[in-house]
N, CA and C atoms of all chains as a GROMACS GRO file, in nm:
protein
  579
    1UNK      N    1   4.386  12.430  16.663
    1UNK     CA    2   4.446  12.507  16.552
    1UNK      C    3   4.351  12.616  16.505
    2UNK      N    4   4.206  12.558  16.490
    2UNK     CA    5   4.153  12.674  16.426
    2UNK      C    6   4.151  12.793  16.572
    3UNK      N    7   4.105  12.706  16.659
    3UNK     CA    8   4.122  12.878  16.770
    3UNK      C    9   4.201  12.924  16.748
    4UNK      N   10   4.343  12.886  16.717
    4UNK     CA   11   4.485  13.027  16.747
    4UNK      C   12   4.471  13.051  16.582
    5UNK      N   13   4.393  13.019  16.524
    5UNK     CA   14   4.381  13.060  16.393
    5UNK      C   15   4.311  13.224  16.363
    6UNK      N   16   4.212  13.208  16.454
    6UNK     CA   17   4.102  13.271  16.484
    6UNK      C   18   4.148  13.410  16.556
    7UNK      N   19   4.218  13.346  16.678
    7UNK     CA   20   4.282  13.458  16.746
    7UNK      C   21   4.387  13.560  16.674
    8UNK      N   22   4.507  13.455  16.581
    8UNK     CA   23   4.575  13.576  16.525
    8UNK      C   24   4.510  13.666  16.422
    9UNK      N   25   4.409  13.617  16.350
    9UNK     CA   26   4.328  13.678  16.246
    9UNK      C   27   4.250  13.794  16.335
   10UNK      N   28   4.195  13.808  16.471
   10UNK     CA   29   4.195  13.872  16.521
   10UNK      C   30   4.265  13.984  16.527
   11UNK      N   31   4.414  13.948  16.546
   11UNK     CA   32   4.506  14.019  16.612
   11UNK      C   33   4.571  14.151  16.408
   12UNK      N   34   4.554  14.068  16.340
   12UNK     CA   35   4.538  14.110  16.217
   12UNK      C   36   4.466  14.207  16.127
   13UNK      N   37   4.365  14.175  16.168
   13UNK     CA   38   4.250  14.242  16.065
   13UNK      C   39   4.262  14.363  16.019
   14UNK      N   40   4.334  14.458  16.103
   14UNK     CA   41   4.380  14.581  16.059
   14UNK      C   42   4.486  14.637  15.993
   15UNK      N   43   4.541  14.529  15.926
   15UNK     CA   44   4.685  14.506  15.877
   15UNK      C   45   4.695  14.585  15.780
   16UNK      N   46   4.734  14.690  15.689
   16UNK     CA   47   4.682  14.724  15.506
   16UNK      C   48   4.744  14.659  15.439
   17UNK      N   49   4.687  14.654  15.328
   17UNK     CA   50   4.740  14.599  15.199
   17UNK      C   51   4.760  14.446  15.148
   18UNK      N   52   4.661  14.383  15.292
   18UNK     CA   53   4.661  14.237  15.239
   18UNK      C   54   4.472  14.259  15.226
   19UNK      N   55   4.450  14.109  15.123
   19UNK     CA   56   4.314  14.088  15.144
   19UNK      C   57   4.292  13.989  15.260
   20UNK      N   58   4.114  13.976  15.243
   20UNK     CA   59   4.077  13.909  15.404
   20UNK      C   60   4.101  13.766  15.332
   21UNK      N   61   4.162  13.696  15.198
   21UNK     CA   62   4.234  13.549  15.232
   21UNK      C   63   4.317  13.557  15.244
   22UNK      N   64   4.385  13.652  15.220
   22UNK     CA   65   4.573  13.671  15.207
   22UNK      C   66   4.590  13.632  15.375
   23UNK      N   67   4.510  13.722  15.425
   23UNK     CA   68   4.499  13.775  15.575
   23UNK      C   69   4.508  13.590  15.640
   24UNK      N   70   4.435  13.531  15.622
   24UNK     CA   71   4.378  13.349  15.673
   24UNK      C   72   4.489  13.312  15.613
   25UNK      N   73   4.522  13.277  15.494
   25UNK     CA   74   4.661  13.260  15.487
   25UNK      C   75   4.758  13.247  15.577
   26UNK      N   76   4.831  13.404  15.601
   26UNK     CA   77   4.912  13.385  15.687
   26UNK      C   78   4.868  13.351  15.826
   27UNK      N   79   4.786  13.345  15.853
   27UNK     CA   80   4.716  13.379  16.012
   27UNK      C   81   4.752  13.202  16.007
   28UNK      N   82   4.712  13.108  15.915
   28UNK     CA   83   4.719  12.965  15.965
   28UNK      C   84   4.843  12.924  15.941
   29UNK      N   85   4.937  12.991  15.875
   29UNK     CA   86   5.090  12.994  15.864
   29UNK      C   87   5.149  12.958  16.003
   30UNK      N   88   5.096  13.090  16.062
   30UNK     CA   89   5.156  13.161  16.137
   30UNK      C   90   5.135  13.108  16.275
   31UNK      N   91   5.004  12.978  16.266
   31UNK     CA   92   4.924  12.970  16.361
   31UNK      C   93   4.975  12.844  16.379
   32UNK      N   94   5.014  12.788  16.326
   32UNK     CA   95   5.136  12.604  16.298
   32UNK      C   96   5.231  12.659  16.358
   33UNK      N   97   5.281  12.517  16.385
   33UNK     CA   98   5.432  12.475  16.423
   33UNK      C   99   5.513  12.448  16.350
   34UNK      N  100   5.596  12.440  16.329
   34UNK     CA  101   5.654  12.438  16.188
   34UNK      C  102   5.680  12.295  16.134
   35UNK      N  103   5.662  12.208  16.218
   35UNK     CA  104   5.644  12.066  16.150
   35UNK      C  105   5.473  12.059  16.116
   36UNK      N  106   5.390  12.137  16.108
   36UNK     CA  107   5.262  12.152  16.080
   36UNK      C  108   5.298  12.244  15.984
   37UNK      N  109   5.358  12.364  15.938
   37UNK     CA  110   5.396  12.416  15.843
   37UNK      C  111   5.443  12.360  15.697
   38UNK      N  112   5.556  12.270  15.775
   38UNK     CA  113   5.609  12.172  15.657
   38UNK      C  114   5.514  12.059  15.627
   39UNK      N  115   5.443  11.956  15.715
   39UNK     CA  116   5.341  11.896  15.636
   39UNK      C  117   5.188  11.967  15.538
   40UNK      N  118   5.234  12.107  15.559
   40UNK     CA  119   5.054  12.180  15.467
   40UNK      C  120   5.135  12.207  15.340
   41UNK      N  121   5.266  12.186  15.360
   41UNK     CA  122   5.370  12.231  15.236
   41UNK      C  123   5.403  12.110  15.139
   42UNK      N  124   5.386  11.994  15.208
   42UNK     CA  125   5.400  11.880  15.143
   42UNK      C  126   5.309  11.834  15.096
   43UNK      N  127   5.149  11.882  15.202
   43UNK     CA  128   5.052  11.832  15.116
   43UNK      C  129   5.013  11.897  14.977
   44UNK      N  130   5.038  12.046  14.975
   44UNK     CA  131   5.027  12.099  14.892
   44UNK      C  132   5.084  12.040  14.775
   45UNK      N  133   5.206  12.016  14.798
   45UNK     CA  134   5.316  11.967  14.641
   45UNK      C  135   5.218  11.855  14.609
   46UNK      N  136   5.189  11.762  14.682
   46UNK     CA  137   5.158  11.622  14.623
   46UNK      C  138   4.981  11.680  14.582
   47UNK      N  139   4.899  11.736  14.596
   47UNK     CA  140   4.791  11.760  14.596
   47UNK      C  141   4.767  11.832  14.452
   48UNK      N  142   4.916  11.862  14.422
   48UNK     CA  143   4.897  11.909  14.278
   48UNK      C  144   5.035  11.793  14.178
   49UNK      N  145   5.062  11.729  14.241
   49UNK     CA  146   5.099  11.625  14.233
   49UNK      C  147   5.265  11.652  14.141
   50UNK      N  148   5.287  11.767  14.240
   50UNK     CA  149   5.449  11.819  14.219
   50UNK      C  150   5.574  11.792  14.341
   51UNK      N  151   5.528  11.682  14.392
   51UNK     CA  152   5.636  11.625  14.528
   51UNK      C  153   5.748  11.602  14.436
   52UNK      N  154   5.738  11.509  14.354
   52UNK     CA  155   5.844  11.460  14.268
   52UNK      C  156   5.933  11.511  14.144
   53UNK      N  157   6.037  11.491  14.110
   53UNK     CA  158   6.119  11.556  13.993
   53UNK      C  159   6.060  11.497  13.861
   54UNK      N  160   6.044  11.367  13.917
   54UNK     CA  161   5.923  11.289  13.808
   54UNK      C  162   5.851  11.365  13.768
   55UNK      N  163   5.778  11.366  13.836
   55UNK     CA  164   5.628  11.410  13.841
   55UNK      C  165   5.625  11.566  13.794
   56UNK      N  166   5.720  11.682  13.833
   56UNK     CA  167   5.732  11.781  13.800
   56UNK      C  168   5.754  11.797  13.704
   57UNK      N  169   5.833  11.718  13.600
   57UNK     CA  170   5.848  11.748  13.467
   57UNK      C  171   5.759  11.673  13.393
   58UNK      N  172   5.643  11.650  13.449
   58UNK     CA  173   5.544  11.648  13.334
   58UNK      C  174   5.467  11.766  13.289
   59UNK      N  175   5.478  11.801  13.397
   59UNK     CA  176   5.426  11.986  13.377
   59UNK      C  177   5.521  12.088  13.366
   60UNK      N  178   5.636  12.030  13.273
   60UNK     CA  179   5.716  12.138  13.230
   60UNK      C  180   5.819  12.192  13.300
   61UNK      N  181   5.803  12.189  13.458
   61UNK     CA  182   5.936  12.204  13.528
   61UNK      C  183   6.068  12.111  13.502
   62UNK      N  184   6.187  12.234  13.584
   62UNK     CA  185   6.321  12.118  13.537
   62UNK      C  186   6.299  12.070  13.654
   63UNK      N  187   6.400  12.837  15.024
   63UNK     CA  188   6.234  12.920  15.110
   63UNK      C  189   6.193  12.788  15.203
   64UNK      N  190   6.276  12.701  15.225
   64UNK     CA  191   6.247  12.553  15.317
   64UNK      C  192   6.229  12.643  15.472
   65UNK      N  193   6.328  12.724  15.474
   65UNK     CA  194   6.364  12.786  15.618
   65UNK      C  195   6.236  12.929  15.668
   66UNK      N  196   6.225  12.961  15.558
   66UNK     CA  197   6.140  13.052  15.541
   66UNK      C  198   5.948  12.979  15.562
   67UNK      N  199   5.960  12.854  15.507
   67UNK     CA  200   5.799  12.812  15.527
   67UNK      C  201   5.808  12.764  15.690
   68UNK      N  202   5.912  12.693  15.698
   68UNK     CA  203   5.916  12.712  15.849
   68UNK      C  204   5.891  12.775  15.985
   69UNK      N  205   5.938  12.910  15.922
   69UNK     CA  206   5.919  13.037  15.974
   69UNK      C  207   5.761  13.095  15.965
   70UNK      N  208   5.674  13.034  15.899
   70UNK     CA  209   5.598  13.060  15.876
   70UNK      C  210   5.544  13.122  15.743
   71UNK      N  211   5.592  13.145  15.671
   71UNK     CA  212   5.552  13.248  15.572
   71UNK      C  213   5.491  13.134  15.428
   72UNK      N  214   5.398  13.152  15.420
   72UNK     CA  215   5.311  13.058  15.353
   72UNK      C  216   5.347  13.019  15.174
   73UNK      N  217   5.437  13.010  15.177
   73UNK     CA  218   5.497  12.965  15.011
   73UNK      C  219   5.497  12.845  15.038
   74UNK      N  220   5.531  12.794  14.882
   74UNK     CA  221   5.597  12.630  14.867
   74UNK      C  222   5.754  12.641  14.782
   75UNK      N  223   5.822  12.538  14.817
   75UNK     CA  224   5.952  12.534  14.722
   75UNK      C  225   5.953  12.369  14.697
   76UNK      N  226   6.005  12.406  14.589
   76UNK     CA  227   6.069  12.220  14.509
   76UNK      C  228   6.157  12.134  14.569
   77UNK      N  229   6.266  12.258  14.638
   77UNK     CA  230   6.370  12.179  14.695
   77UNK      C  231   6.395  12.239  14.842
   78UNK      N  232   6.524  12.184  14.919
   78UNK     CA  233   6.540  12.222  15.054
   78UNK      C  234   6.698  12.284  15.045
   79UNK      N  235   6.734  12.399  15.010
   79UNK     CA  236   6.878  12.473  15.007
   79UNK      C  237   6.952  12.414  15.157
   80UNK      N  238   7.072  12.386  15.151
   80UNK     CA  239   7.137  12.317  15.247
   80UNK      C  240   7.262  12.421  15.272
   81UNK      N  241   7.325  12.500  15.330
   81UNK     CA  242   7.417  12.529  15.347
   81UNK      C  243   7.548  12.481  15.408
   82UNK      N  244   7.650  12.401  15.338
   82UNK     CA  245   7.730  12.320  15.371
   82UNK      C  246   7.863  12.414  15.440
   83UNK      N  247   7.923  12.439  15.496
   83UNK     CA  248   8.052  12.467  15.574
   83UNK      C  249   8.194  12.452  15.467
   84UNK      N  250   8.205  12.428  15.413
   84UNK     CA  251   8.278  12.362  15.304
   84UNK      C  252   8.323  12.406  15.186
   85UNK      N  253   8.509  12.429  15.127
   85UNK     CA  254   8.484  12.466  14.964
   85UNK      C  255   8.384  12.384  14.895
   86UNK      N  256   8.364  12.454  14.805
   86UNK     CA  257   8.326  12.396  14.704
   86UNK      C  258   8.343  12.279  14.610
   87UNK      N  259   8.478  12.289  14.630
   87UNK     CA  260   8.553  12.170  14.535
   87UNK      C  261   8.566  12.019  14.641
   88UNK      N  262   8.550  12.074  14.749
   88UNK     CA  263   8.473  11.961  14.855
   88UNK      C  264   8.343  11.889  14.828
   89UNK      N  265   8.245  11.911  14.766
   89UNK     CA  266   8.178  11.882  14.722
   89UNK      C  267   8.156  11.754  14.754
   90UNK      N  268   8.254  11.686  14.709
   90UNK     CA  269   8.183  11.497  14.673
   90UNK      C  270   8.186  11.430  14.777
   91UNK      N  271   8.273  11.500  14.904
   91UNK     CA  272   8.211  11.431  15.038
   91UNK      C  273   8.046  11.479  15.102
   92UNK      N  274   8.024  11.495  15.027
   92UNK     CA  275   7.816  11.564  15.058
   92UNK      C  276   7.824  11.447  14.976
   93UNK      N  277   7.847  11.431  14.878
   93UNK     CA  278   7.778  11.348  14.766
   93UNK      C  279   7.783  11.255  14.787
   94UNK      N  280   7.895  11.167  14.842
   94UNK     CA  281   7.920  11.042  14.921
   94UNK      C  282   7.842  11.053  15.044
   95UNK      N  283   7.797  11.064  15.144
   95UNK     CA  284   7.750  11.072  15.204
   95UNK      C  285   7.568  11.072  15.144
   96UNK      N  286   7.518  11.122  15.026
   96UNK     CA  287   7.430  11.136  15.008
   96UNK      C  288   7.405  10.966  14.932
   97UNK      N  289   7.517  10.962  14.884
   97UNK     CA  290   7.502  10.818  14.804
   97UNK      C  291   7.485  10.724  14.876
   98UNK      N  292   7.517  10.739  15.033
   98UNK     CA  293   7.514  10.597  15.080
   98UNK      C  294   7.396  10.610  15.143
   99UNK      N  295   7.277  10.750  15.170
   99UNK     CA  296   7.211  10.715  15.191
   99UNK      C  297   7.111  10.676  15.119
  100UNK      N  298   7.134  10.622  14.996
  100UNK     CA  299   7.085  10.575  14.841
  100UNK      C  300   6.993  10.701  14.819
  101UNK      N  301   7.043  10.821  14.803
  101UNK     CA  302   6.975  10.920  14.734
  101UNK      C  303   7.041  10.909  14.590
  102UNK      N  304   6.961  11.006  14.521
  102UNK     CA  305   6.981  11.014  14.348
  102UNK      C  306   7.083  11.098  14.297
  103UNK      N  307   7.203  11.084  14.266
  103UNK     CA  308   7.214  11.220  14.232
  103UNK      C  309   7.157  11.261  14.084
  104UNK      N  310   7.189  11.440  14.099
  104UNK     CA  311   7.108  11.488  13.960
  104UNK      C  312   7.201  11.578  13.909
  105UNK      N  313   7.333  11.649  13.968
  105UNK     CA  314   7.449  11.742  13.966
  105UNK      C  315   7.525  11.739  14.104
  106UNK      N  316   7.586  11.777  14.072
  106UNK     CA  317   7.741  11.796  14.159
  106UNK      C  318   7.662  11.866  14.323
  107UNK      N  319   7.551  11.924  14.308
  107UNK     CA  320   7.487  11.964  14.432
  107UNK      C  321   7.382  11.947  14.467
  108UNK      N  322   7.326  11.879  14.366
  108UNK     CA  323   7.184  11.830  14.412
  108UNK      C  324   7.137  11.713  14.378
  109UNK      N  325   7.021  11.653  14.491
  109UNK     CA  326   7.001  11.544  14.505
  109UNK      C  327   6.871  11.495  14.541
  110UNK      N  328   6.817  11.344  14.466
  110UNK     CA  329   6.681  11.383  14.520
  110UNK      C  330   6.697  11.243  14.595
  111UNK      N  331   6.621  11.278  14.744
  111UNK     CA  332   6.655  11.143  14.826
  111UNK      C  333   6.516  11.078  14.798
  112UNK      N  334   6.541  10.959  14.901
  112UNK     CA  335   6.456  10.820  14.865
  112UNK      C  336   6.324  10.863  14.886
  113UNK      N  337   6.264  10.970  14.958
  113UNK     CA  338   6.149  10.985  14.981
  113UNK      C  339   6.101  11.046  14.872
  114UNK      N  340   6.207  11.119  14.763
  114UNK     CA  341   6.153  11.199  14.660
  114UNK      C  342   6.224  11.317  14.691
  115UNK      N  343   6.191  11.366  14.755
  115UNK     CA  344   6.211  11.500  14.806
  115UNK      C  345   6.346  11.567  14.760
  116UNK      N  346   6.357  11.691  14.724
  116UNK     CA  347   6.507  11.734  14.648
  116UNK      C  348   6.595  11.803  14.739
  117UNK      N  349   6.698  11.810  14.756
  117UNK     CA  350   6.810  11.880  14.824
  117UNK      C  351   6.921  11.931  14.741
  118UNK      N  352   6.942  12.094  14.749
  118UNK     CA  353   7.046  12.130  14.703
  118UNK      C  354   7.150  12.216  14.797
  119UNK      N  355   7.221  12.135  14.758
  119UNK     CA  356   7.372  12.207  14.853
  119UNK      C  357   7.454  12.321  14.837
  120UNK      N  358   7.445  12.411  14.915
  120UNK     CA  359   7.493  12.541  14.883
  120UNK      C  360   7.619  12.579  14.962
  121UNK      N  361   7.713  12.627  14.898
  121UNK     CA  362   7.823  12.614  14.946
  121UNK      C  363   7.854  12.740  14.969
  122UNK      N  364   7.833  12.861  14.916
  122UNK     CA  365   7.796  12.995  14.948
  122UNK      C  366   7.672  13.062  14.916
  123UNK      N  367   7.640  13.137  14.964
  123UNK     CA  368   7.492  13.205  14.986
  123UNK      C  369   7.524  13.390  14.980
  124UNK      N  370   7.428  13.410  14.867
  124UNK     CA  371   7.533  13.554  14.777
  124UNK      C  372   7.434  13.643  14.862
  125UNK      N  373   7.481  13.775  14.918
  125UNK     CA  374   7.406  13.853  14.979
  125UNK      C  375   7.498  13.878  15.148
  126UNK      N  376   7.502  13.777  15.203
  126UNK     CA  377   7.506  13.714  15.334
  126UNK      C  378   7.687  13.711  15.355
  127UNK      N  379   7.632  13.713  15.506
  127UNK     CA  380   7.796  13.692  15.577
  127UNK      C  381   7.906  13.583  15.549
  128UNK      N  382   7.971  13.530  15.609
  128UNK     CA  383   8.073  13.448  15.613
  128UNK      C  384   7.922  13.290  15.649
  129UNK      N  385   7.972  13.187  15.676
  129UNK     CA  386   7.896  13.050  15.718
  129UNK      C  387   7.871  13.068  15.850
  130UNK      N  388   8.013  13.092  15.951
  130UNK     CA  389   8.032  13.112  16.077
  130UNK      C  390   7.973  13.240  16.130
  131UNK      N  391   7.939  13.335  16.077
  131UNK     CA  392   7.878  13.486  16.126
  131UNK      C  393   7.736  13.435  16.118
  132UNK      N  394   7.690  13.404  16.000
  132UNK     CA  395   7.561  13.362  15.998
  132UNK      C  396   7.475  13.242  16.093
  133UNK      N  397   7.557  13.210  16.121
  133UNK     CA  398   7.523  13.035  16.174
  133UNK      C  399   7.519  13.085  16.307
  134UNK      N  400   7.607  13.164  16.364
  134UNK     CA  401   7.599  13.218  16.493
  134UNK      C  402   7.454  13.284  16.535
  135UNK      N  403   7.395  13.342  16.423
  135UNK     CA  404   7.277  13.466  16.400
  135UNK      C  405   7.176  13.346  16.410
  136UNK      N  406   7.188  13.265  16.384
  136UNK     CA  407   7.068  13.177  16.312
  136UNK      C  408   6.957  13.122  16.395
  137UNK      N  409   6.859  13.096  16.395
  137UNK     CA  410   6.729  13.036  16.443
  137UNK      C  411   6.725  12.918  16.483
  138UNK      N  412   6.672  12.891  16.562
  138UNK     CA  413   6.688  12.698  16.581
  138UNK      C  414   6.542  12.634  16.575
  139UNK      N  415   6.509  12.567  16.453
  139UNK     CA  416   6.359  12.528  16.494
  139UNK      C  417   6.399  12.401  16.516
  140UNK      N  418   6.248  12.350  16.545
  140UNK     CA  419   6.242  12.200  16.587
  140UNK      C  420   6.135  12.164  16.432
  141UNK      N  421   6.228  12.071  16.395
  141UNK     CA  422   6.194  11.993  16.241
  141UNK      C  423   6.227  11.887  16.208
  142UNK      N  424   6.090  11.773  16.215
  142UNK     CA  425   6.106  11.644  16.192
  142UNK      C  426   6.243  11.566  16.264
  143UNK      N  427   6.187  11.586  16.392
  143UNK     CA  428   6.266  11.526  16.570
  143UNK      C  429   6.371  11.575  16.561
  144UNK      N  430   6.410  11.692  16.473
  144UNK     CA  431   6.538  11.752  16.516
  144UNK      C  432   6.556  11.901  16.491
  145UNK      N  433   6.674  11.973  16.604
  145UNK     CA  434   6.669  12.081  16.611
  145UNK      C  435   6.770  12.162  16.534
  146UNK      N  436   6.682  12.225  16.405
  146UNK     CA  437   6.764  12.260  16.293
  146UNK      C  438   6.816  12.411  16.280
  147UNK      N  439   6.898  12.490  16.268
  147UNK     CA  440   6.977  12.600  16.221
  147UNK      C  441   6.905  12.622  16.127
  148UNK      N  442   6.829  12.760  16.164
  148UNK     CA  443   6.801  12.810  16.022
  148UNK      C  444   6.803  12.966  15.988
  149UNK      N  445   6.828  13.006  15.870
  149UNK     CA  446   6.836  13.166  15.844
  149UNK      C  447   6.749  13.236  15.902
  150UNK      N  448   6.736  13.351  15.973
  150UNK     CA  449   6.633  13.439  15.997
  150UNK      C  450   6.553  13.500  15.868
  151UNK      N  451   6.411  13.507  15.870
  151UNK     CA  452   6.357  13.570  15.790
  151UNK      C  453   6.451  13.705  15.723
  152UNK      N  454   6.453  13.786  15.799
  152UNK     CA  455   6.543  13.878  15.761
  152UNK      C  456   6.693  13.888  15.640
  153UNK      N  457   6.733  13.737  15.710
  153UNK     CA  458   6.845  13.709  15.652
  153UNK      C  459   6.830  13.667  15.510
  154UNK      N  460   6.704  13.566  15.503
  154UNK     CA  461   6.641  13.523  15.384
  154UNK      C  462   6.633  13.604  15.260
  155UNK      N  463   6.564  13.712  15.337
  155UNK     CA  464   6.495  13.837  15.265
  155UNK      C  465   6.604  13.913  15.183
  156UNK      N  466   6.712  13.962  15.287
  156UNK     CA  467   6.866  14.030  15.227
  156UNK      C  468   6.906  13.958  15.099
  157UNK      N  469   6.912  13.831  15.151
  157UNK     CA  470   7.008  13.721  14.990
  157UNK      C  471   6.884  13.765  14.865
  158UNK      N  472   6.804  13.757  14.894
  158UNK     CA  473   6.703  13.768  14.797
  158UNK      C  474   6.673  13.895  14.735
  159UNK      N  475   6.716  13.978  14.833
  159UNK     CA  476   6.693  14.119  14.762
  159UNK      C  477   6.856  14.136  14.703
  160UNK      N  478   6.942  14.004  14.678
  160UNK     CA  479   7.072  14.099  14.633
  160UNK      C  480   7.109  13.987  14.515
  161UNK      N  481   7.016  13.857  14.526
  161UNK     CA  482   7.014  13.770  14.415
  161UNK      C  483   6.908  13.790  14.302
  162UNK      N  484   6.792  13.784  14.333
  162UNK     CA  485   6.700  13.900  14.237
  162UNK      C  486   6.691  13.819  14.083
  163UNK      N  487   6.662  13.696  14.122
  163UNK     CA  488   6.636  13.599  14.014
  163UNK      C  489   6.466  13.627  13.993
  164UNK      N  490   6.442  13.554  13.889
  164UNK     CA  491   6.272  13.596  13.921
  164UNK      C  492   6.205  13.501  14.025
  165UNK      N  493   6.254  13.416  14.079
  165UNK     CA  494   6.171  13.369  14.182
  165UNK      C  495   6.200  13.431  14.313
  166UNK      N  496   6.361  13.450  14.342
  166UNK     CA  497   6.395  13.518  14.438
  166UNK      C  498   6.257  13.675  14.485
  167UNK      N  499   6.225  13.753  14.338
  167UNK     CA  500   6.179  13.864  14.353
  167UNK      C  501   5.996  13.843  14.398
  168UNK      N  502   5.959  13.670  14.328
  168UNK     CA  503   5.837  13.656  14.375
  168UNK      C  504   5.776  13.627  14.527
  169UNK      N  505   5.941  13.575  14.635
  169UNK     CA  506   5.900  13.556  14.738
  169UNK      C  507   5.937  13.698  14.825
  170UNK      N  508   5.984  13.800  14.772
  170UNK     CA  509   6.024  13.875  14.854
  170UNK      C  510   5.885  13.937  14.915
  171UNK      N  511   5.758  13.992  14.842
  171UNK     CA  512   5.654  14.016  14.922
  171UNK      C  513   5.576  13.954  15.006
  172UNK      N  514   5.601  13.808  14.986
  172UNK     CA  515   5.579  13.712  15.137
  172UNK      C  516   5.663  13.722  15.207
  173UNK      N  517   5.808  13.746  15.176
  173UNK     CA  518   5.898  13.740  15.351
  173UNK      C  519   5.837  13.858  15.400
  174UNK      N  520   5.843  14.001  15.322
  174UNK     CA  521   5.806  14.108  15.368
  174UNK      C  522   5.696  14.086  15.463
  175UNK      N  523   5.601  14.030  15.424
  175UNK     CA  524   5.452  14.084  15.428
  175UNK      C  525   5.428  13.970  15.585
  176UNK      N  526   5.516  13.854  15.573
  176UNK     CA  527   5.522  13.773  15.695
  176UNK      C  528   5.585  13.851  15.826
  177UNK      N  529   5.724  13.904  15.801
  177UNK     CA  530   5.815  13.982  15.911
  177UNK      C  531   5.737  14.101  15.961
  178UNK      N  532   5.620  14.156  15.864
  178UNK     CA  533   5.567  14.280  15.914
  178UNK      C  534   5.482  14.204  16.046
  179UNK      N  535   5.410  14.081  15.991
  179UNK     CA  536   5.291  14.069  16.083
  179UNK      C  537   5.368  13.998  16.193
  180UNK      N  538   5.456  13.926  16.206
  180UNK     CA  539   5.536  13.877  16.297
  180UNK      C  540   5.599  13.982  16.439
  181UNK      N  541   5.601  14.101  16.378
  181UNK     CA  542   5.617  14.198  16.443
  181UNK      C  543   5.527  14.259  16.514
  182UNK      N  544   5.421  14.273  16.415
  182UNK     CA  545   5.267  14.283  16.511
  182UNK      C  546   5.209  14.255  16.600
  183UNK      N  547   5.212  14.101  16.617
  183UNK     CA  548   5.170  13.966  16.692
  183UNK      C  549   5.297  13.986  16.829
  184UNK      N  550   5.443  14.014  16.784
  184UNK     CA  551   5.460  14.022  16.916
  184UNK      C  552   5.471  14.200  16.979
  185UNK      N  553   5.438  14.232  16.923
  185UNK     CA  554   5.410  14.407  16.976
  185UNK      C  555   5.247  14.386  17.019
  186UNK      N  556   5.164  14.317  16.992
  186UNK     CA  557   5.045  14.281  17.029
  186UNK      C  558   5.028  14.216  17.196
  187UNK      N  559   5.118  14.116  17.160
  187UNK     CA  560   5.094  14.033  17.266
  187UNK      C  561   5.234  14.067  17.390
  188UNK      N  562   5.333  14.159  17.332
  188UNK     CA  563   5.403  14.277  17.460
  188UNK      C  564   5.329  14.335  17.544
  189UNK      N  565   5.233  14.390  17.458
  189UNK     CA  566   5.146  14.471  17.515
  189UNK      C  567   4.989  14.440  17.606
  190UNK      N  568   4.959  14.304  17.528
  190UNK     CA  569   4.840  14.277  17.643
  190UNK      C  570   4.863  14.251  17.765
  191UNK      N  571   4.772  14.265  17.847
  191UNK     CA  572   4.787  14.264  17.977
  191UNK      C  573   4.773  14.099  18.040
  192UNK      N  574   4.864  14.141  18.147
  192UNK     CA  575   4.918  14.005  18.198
  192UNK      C  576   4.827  13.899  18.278
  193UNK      N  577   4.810  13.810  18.338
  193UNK     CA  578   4.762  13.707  18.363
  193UNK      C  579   4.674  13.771  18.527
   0.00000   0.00000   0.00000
């Protein structure tokens, strides 16, 4: 993963108007499969501990 | 934006938009079906199943073609052992530029900013030289 990470950030760097994390960002987006997409998406929710409807409305979401 | 993180474009969403085939007033056969797979309901279209996770059912999609025009257009990824129908970035992008809610307007510079480089990568790799 990180090689084709590496490579599209390569293929990138000259892009305008993103910065160089914006840039890694998408590059490891882009660089997943999309069932590797959807688990960095799930870890994310739970990592801020917004997986749940529960859980989301403790911090104010509906 | 379920179809869209798929696609790559690096957001998160709460829920997974479902586009059902179906009036509207059809409805409660989704819902039956959702009930027996002991999901929650929370409204007439949405639902949060056993894993947690939320699903809302959309019965039209404002911006966009007919179900059948679109569905024809559509993408096929491979997602969690199965091979799912999904909107093209593009297509994403249109509903969003014609729904224009404030979240709709916060993902529009990630679809953008994803479809540009998507284009890159394969005008990049058109162009390198072959094996």
């Amino acid at each position: 993963m990180q090689r084709k990470i590496a490579h599209i950030l390569k293929r990138i760097k000259n892009v305008r108007g993103l910065s160089e994390d914006e840039k890694y960002l998408f590059a490891k987006s882009l660089a997943a499969t999309p069932d590797e997409r959807w688990q960095m998406h799930q870890n994310f929710l739970h990592s801020h501990d917004l997986f749940t409807r529960s859980a989301r409305k403790k911090y104010g979401f509906r | 934006m379920s179809a869209a993180v798929l696609q790559g474009v690096p957001a998160t969403t709460f829920d997974t938009d479902i586009w059902i085939d179906l009036p509207s007033r059809q409805y409660i056969k989704v819902i039956n079906i959702c009930h027996k797979q002991g999901a929650q309901l929370r409204s007439n279209t949405v639902v949060d199943l056993t894993d947690g996770s939320t699903v809302n059912f959309l019965y039209e999609v404002h911006g966009l073609h007919s179900f059948a025009y679109e569905f024809e257009r559509a993408c096929t990824v491979r997602w969690l052992g199965h091979d799912v129908r999904v909107l093209p970035l593009k297509r994403i992008l249109r509903s969003k530029l014609v729904v224009r809610r404030p979240k709709d307007l916060a993902h529009i510079p990630l679809l953008r900013d994803t479809i540009r480089l998507q284009h890159r990568l394969k005008r990049k790799a058109a162009s390198a030289p072959g094996p």
